[in-house]
C-alpha positions as CSV (number, residue, x, y, z in Angstrom):
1,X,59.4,94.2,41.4
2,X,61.0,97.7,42.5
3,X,62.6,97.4,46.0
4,X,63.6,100.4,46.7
5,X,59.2,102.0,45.8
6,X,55.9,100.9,46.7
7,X,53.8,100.8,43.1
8,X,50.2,101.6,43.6
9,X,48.4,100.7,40.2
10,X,44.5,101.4,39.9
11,X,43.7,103.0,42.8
12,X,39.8,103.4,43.0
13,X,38.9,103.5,46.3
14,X,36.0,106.2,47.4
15,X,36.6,109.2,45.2
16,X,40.3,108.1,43.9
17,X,40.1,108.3,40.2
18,X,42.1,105.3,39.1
19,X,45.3,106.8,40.1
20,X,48.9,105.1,39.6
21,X,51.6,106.1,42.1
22,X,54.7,105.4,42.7
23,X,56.3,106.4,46.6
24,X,59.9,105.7,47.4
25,X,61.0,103.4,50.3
26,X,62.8,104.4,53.4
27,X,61.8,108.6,53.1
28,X,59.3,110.7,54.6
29,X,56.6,110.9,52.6
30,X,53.7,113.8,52.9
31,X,50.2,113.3,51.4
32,X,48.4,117.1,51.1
33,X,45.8,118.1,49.6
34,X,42.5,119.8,50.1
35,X,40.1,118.1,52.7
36,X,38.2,115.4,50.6
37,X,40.2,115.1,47.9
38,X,41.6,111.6,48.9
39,X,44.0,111.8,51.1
40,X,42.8,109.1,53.9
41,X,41.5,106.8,51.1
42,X,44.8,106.6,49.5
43,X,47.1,106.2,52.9
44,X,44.5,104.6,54.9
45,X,42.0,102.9,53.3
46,X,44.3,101.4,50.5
47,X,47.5,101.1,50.9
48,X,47.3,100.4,54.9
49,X,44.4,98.3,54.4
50,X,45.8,96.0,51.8
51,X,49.0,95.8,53.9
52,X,47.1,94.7,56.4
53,X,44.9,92.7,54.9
54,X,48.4,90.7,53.2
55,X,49.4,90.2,56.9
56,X,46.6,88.4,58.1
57,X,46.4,86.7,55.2
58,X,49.7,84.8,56.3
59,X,48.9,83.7,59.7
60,X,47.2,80.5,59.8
61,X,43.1,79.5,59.5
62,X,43.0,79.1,63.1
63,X,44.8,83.1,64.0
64,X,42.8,84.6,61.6
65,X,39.6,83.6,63.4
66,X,40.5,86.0,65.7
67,X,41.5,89.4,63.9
68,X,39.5,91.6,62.1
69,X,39.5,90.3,58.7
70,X,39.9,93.8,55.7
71,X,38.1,93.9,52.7
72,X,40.5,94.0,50.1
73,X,40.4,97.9,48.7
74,X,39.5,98.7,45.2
75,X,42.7,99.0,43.5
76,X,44.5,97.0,40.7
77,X,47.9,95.9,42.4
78,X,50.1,97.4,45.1
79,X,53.9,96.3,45.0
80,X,56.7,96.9,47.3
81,X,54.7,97.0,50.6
82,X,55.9,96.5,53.7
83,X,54.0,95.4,56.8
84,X,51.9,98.5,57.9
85,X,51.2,100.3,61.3
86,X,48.8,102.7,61.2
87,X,48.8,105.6,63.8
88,X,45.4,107.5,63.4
89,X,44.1,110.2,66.0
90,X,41.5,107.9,68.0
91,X,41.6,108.6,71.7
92,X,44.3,105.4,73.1
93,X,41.7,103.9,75.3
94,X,38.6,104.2,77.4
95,X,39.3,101.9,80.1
96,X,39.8,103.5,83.1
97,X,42.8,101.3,84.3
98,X,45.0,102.6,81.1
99,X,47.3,105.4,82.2
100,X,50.2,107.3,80.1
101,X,52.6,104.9,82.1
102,X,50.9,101.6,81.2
103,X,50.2,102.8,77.2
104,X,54.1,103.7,76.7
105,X,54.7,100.5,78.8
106,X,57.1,102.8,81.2
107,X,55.1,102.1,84.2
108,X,55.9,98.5,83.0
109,X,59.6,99.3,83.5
110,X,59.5,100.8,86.5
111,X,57.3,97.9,88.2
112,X,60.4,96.0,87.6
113,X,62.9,98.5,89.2
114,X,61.1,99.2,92.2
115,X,60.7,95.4,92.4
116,X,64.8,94.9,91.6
117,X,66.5,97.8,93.9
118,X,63.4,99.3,95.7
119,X,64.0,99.7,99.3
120,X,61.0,98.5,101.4
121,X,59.6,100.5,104.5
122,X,57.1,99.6,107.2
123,X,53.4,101.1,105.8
124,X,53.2,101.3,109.5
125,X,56.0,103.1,111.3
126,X,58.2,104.0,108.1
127,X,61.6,102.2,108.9
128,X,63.1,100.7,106.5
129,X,62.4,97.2,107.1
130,X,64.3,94.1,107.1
131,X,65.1,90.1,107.6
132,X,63.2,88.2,110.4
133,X,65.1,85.6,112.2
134,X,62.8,82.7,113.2
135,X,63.1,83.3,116.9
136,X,61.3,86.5,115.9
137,X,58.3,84.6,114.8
138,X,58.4,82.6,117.3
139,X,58.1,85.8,120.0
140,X,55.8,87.1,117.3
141,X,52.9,83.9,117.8
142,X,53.2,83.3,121.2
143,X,51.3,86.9,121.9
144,X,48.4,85.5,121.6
145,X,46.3,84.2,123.8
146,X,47.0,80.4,125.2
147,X,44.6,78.0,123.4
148,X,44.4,79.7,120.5
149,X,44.7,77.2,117.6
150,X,46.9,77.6,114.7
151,X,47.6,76.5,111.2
152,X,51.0,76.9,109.9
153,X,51.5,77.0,106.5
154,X,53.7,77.2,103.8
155,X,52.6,78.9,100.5
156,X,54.1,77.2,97.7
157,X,52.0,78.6,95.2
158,X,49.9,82.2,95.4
159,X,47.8,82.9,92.3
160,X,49.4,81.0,89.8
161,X,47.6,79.2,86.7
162,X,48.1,75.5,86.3
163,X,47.4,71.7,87.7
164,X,50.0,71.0,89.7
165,X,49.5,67.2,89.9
166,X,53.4,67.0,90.4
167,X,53.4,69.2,92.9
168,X,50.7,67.7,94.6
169,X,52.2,64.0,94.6
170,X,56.1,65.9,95.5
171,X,54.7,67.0,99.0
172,X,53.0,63.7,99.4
173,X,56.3,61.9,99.1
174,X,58.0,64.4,101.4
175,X,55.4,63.6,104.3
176,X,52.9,66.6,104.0
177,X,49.4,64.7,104.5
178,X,46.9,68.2,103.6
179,X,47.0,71.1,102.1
180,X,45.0,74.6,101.7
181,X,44.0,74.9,97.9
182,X,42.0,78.2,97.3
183,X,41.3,78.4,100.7
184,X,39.7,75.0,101.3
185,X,41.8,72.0,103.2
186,X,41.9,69.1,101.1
187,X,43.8,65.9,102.2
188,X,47.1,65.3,100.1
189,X,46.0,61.5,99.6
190,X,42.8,62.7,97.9
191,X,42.5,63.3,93.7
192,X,42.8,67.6,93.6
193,X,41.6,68.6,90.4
194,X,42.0,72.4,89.5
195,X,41.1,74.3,86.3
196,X,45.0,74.5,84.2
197,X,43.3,78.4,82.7
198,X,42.5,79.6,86.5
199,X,44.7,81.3,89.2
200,X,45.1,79.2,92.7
201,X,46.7,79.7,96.1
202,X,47.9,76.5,97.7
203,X,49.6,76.2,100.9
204,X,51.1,73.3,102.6
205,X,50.0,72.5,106.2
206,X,53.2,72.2,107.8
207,X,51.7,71.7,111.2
208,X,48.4,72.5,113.6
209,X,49.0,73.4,117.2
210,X,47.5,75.2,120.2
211,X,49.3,77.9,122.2
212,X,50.6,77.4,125.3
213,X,54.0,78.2,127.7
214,X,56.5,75.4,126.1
215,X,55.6,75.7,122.6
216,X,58.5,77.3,121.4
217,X,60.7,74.4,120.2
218,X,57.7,72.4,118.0
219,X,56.7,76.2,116.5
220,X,60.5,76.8,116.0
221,X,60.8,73.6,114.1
222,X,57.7,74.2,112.0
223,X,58.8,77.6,111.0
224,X,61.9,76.1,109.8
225,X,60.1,73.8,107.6
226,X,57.5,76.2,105.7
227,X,59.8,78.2,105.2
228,X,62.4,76.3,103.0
229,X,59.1,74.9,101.8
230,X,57.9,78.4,100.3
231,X,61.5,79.9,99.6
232,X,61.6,82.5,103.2
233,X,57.8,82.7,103.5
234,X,55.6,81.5,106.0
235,X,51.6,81.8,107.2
236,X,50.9,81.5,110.5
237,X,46.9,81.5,110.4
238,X,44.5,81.2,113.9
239,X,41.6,79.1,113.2
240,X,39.5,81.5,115.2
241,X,37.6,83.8,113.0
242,X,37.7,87.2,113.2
243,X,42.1,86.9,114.1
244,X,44.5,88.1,111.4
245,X,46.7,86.0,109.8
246,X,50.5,86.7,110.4
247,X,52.7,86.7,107.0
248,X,56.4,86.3,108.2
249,X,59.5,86.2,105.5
250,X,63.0,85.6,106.4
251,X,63.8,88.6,104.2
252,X,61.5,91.4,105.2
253,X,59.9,92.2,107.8
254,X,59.6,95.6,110.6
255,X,61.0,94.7,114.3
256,X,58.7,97.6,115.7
257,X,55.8,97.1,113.8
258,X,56.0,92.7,113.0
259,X,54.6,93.4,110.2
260,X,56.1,91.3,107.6
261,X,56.2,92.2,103.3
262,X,55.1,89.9,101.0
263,X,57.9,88.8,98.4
264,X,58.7,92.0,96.4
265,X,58.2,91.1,92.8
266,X,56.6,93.3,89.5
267,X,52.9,92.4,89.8
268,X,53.5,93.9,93.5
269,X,53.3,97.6,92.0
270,X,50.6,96.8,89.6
271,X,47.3,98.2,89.9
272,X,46.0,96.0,87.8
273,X,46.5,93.0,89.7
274,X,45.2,92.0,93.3
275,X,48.6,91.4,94.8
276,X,49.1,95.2,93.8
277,X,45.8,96.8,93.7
278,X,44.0,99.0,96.6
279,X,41.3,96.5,98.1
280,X,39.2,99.4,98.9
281,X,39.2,101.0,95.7
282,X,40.4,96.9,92.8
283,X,43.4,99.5,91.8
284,X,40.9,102.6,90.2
285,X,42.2,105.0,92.8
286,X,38.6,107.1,92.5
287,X,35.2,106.2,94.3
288,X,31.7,107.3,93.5
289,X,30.3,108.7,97.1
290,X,27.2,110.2,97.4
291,X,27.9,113.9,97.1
292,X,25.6,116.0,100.0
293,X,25.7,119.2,97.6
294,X,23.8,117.2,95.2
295,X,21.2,116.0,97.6
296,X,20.1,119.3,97.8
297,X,20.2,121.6,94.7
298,X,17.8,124.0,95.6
299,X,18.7,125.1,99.4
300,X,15.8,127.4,99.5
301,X,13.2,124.6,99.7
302,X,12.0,122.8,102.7
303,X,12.0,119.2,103.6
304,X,8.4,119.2,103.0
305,X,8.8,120.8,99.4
306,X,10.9,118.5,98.3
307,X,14.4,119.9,99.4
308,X,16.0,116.5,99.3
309,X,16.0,115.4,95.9
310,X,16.8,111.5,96.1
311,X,13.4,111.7,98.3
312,X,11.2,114.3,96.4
313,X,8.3,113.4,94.7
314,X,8.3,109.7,96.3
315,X,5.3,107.9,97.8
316,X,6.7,105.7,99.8
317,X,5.6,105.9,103.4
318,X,8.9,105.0,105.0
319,X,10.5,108.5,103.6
320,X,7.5,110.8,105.0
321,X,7.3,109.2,108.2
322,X,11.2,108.8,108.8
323,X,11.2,113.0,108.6
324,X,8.6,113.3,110.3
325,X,10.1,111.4,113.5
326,X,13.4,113.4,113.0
327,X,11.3,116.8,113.1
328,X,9.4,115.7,116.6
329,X,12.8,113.9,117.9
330,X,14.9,117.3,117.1
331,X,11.9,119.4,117.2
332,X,12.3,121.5,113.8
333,X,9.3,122.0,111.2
334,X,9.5,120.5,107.8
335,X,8.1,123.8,106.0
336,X,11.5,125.8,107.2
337,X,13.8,126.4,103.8
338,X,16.6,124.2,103.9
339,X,19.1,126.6,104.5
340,X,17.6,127.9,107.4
341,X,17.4,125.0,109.5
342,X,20.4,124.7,112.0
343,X,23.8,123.1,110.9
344,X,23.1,120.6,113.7
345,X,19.9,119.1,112.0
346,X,21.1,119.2,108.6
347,X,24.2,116.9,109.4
348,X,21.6,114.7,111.3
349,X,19.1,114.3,108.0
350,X,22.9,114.0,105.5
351,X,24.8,111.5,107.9
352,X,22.4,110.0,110.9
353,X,22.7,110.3,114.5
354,X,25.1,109.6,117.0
355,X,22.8,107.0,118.9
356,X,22.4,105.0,115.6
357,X,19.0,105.3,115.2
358,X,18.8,106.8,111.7
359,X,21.8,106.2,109.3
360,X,21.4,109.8,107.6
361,X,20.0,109.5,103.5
362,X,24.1,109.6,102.7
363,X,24.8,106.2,103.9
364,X,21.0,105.6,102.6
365,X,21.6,106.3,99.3
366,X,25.5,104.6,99.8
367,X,24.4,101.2,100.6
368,X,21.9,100.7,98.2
369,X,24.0,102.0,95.6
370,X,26.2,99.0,96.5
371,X,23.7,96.2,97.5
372,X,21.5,96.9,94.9
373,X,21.4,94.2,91.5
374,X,19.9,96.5,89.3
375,X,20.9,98.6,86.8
376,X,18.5,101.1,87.0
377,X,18.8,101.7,90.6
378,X,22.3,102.4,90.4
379,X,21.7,104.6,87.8
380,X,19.0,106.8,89.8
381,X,21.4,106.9,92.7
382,X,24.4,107.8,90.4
383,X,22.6,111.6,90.1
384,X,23.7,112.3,93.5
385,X,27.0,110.8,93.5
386,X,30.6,112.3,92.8
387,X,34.1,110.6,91.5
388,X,36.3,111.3,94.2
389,X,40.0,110.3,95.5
390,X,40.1,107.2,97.2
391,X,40.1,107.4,101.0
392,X,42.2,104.5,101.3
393,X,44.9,105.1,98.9
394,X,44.3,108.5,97.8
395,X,44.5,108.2,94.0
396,X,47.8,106.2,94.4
397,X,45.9,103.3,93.1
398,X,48.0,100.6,95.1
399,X,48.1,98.9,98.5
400,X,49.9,100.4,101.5
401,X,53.1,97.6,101.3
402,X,53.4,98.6,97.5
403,X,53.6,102.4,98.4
404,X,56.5,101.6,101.1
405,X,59.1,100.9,98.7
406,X,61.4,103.6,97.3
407,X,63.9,104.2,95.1
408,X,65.8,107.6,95.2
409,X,63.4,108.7,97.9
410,X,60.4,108.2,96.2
411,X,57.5,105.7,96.0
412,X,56.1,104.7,92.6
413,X,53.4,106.7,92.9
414,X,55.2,109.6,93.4
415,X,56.6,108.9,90.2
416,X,53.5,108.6,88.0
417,X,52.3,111.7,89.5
418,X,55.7,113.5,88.3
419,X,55.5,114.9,84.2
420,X,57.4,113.6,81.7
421,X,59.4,116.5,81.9
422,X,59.5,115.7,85.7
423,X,60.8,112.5,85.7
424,X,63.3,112.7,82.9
425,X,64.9,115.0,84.9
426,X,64.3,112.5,88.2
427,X,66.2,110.0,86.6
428,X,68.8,111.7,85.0
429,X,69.9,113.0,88.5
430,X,69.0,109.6,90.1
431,X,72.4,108.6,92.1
432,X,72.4,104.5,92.7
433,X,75.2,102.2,94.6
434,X,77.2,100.7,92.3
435,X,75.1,97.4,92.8
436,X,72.4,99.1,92.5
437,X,73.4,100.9,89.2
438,X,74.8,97.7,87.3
439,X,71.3,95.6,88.7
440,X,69.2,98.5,86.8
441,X,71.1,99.1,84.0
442,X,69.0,98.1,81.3
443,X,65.8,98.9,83.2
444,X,66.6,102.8,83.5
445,X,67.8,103.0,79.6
446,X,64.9,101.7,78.8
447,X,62.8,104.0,80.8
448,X,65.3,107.2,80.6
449,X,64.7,106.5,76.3
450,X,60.9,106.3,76.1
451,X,60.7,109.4,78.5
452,X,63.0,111.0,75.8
453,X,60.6,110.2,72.8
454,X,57.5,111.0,74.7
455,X,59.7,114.9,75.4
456,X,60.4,114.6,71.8
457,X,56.9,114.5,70.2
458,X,55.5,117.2,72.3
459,X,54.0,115.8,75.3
460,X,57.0,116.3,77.6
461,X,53.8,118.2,79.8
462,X,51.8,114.9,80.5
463,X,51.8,113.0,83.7
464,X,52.7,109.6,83.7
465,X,49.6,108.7,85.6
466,X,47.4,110.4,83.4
467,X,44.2,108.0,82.3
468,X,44.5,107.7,78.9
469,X,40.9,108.1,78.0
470,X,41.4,111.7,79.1
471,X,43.4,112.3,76.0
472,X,43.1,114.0,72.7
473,X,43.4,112.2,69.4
474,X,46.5,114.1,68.7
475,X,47.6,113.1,71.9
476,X,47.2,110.0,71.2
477,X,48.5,109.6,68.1
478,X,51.8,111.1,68.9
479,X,52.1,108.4,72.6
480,X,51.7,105.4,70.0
481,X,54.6,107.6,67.8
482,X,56.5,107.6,70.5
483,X,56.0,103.7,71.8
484,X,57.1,103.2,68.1
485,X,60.4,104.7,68.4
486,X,61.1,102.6,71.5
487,X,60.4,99.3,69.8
488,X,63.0,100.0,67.5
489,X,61.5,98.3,64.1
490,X,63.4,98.8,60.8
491,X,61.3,98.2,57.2
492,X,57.7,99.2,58.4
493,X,55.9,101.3,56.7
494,X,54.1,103.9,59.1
495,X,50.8,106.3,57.9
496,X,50.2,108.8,60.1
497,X,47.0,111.3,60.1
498,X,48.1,115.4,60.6
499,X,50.3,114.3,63.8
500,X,51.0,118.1,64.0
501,X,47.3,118.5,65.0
502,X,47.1,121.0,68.1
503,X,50.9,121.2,68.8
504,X,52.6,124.5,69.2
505,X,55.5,125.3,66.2
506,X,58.3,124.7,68.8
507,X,57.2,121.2,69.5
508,X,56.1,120.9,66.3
509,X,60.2,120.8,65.1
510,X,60.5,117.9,67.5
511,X,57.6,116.3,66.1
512,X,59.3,116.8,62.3
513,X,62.9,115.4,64.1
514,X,60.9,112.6,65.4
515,X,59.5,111.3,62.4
516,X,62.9,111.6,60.7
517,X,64.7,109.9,63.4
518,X,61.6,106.8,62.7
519,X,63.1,107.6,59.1
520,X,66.2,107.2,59.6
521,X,66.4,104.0,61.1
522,X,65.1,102.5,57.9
523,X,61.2,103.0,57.5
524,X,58.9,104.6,55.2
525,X,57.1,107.1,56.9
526,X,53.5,108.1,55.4
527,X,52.3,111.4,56.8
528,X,48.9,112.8,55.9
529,X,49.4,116.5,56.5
530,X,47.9,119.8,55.9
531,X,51.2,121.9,58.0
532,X,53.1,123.4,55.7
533,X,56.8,123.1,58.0
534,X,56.3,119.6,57.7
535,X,55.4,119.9,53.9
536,X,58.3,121.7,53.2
537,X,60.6,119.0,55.3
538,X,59.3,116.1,53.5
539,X,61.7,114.4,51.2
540,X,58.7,113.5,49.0
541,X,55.1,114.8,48.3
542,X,52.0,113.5,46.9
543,X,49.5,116.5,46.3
544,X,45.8,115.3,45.4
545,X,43.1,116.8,44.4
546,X,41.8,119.8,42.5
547,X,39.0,119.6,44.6
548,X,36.9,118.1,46.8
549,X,34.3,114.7,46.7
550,X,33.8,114.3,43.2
551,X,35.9,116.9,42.2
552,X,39.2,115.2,44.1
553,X,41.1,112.0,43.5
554,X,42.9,112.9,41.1
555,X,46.7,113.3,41.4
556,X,47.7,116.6,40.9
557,X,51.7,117.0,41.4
558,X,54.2,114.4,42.9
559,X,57.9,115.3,43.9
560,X,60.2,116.9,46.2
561,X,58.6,120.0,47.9
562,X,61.0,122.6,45.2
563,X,58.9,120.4,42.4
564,X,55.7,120.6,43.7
565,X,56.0,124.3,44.5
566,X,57.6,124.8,40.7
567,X,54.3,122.6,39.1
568,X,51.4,125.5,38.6
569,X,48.7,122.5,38.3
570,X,49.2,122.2,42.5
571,X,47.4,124.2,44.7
572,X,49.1,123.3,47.3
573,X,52.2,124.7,45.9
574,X,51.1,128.2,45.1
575,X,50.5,128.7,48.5
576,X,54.0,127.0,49.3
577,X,55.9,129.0,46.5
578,X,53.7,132.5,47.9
579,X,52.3,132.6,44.5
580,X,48.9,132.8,46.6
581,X,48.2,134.1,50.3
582,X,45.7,133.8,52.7
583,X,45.3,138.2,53.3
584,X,44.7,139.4,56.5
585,X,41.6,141.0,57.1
586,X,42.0,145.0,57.1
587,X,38.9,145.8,59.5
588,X,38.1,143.1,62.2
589,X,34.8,142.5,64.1
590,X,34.4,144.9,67.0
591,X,33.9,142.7,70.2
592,X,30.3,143.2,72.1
593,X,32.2,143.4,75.0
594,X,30.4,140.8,76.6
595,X,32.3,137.9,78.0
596,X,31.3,134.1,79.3
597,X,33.5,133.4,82.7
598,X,34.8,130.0,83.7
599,X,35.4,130.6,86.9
600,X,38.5,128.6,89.3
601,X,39.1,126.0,86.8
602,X,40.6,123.7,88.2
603,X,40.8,120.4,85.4
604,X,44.1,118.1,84.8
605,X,47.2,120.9,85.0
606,X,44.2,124.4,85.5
607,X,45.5,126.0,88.3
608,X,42.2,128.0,89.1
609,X,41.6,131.7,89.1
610,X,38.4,133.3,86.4
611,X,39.3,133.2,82.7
């Protein structure tokens, strides 16, 4: 068997004519053709397939159970194949947590630095916030009032999958006689069983006391304990409802403010996680609110004709008679147009009164959209609802402690909101301690690199907070390119479909030095393509056709681009060779000089303004 070629013998898949091939290893490889002739059922559907198909053929019973299993393509024998990563144009992902960042795993990265050399600040005050002694604490309890009851606890594990029988039987031995475990107090002596596949919280109970003047020492002392119980963290939790908990740490913490950070690690910064994530928002960063604009569409009707649209054409009583006691309370008739009735009025009807008495059909609309259990509801009140920024975060996506830590100035946030283009330069001018610099070292390669590909392929003009469902298939195609690149993988063979889709010519050279740098580090590239710079840069084509459907699948010329071009039977390489041109029209369509206007457009990077 030929190492250095993959032999395809027998190809017959779709409208391939039996054809027998022979592609060298390790070059860049161009499929053309015309559309139809073959092209995706050669690269895609048979030799990617039957790679793949080999691959999970390898693992054992039990993997395979959960991959897709590939029919084996029609085709005789394929030798010389490598293991196979196909890079089609398919929009990355739908879900609505998957950002640019998180696809080329550079938000990953970055999680890590901010949680490595970040510097936290106060969410409250903004000083930059530091250790708290435990005298602090101690000042920091005894505020409240005396006879207020206390638990203090010591959080030795916080959402953390496993049993933790040794744990549990450790504290036993040390003295502890109870512990909190997800939330409930259970007694150390009794037989805790937790799920080893679910997340728990379990805190020790160090102590329970009651404020009062000559506390101090016992608190003190109890401090002490959680603390090198829960490595510098400690829970100091009044048993009164409705009270706060307070979270101190012998590393961070704000004198002003007392409030105290949570241990700065990764999953801190993710959005995707509850330690990390907005609560107002589970890490989204965008709300559905009922949008007043929508409520009323037509601003020349009146209440009475139907001028709110979530209430028009109802029967229920409670609407009619609820207008009808705002009319005689505020003394306006329901046959005036909407968009007469005073400003005053109309706020009263959209958002309720100031003595409570009405809610206003905003917060109407609002709460049943969030109480309600069915589907359909939520669907009828989605009409009159817009995506918008959340309030609480403002699009940022994470909680106000995660957005306090910086690094050169900036929070993480700020960072995913920059371009490509944006950061690169960001952290090619970022200017670290020396610490600093030799703690991040291999972080901000890794990150300054994969910002490099992503410039490289074309997409230098993205934000890294982008959501990748938002994306075109081209796009797409060329992100997973890049994430390639980064992983560094020598002997794969790589099919890609007409990556040069939608790209201008300048970025369409970095494309072309892209996939020869994926080349270069010892892979076969597979390119189905139709651009003729990235024909001619091939170092191997495979031209099928003559035609289309039943008229393709045949192969027509194979060789270097001067060959193909030199071979009369190619199409393909008339046009290369000029031997046939496309002319350009002589007289062109006179315009009717009417125009459709898009006006303040305002989408992704539009900046506004009629087009």
């Amino acid at each position: 068997m030929a190492s250095d070629r993959i032999l395809v013998k027998g190809a017959r898949e779709h409208n391939l004519k039996n054809i027998d091939l022979e592609i060298p290893r390790d070059q860049l490889v161009v499929i053309t053709g015309l559309s139809g002739s073959g092209k995706s059922s050669l690269a895609f559907d048979t030799i990617y397939a039957e790679g793949q198909r080999r691959y999970v053929e390898s693992l054992s019973a039990y993997a395979r159970q959960f991959l897709e299993q590939m029919e084996k393509p029609d085709v005789d024998s394929i030798e010389g194949l490598s293991p196979a990563i196909s890079i089609e144009q398919k929009t990355t992902s739908k879900n609505p947590r998957s950002t640019v960042g998180t696809v080329t795993e550079i938000y990953d990265y970055l999680r890590v630095l901010f949680a490595r050399i970040g510097i936290p600040h106060c969410p409250s005050c903004g000083r930059v916030i530091a250790a708290q002694t435990v005298q602090q604490m101690v000042d920091r309890v005894l505020t409240l009032p005396a006879g207020t009851r206390l638990l203090v606890l010591g959080p030795v594990v916080r959402g953390r999958k496993g049993e933790y029988r040794k744990l549990f039987f450790d504290l036993r031995r040390q003295g502890f006689s109870r512990a909190r475990v997800n939330g409930v107090v259970h007694e150390l002596t009794e037989d805790i069983e937790l799920d080893r596949n679910r997340k728990h919280t379990i805190e020790v109970v160090v102590d329970r006391l009651v404020v009062r003047d000559n506390l101090g020492r016992r608190l003190a002392d109890s401090l002490e304990t959680a603390l090198r119980l829960a490595d510098g963290v400690v829970q100091v939790e009044p048993v009164e409802a409705g009270v706060e908990p307070f979270v101190f740490s012998e590393r961070l913490a704000c004198a002003e403010c007392g409030v105290s950070f949570p241990e700065v690690s990764p999953r801190m910064f993710s959005f995707n996680n509850p330690y990390g994530a907005c609560p107002a928002c589970g890490g989204i960063g965008t709300r559905y609110e009922v949008d007043p604009e929508l409520l009323v569409p037509n601003p020349n009707r009146s209440l009475k004709d139907g001028a709110l649209a979530a209430w028009a054409g109802r029967e229920s009583v409670y609407f009619k008679q609820t207008l009808q006691a705002l009319a005689r309370r505020y003394r306006f008739p329901l046959d005036t147009p909407w968009a007469k009735l005073p400003r005053k009025i109309r706020e009263v009807i959209l958002h309720g009164d100031q003595d409570g008495g009405f809610e206003g059909v905003v917060k109407v609309l609002d709460r049943r959209y969030r109480e309600t259990l069915s589907e359909e509801t939520r669907q009828e009140v989605e009409h009159f609802m817009r995506e918008r920024a959340c309030p609480a975060c403002r699009g940022a996506r994470l909680r106000p402690e995660s957005l306090a830590v910086v690094v050169g100035g900036r929070s993480i946030a700020d960072l995913a909101r920059f371009t490509i283009k944006e950061a690169a330069r960001f952290f090619a001018e970022l200017h670290l301690s020396e610490r600093d610099t030799q703690i991040a070292r291999r972080v901000l390669k890794e990150i300054r690199e994969r910002l490099g590909f992503l410039g490289n392929v074309g997409l230098d003009y993205l934000t890294l907070d982008r959501a990748a469902g938002t994306l075109s298939g081209g796009e797409g195609q060329r992100i997973r390119l890049a994430t390639q690149i980064g992983s560094s993988l020598v002997g794969v063979l790589y099919i890609l479909d007409e990556p040069s889709i939608g790209l201008h010519q300048r970025d369409n050279r970095k494309l072309l030095d892209t996939l020869r740098r994926l080349r270069d580090l010892g892979n076969t590239v597979l390119v189905v393509e139709h651009d003729e710079e990235t024909i001619r840069s091939a170092d191997y084509v495979v031209d099928l056709g003559p035609g289309a459907g039943e008229l393709g699948g045949h192969l027509v010329a194979v060789g270097t681009p001067d060959e193909i071009m030199a071979n009369p039977a190619s199409l393909t390489g008339q046009y290369l060779s000029r031997e046939r041109v496309i002319p350009v029209p002589a007289v062109r369509r006179k315009p009717s000089g009417k125009f459709v206007t898009i006006h303040n457009p305002r989408e992704h990077n539009l900046k506004g303004g009629a087009v």
